[in-house]
C-alpha positions in Angstrom: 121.0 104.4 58.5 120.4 108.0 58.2 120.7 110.8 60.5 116.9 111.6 60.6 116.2 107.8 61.3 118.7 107.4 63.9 116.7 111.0 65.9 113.4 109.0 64.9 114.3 105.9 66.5 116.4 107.7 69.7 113.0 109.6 70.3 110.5 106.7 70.2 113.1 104.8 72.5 112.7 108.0 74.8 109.1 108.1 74.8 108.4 104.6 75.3 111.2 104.6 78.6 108.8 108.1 79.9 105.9 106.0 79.2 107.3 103.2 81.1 108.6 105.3 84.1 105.6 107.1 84.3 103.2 103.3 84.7 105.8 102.1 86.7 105.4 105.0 89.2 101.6 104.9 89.1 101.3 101.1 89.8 103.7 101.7 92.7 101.0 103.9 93.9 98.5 102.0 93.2 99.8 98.6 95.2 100.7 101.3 98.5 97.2 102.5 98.4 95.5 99.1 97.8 98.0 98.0 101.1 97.4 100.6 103.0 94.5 102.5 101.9 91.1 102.4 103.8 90.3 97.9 103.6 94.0 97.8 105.1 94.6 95.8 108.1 95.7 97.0 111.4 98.5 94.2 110.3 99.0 95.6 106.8 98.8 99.4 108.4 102.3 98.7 110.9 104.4 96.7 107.6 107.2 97.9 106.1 105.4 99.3 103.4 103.5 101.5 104.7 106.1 103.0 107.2 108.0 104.2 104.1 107.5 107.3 102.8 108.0 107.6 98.9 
């Protein structure tokens, strides 16, 4: 392979693990607020989840 190939693929593989961290961190978000958001229950409020900080 070339040189210019090898940067090509090493920054799509670099932008698809961003793209990944960055969906990752949002669905984490998304399943704490949907736990232990506003329709939470006093039960769901006092688990381990939502005692965490992030």
């Amino acid at each position: 392979m070339k040189t210019s190939n090898l940067l090509i693929s090493g920054a799509v593989a670099a932008l698809c693990a961003g793209i990944l961290v960055v969906f990752t961190d949002i669905e984490l978000s998304m399943v704490r607020w949907f736990s232990c958001g506003p329709f939470s229950t006093s039960s769901e409020e006092q688990s381990e989840l939502c005692k965490r900080k992030l």
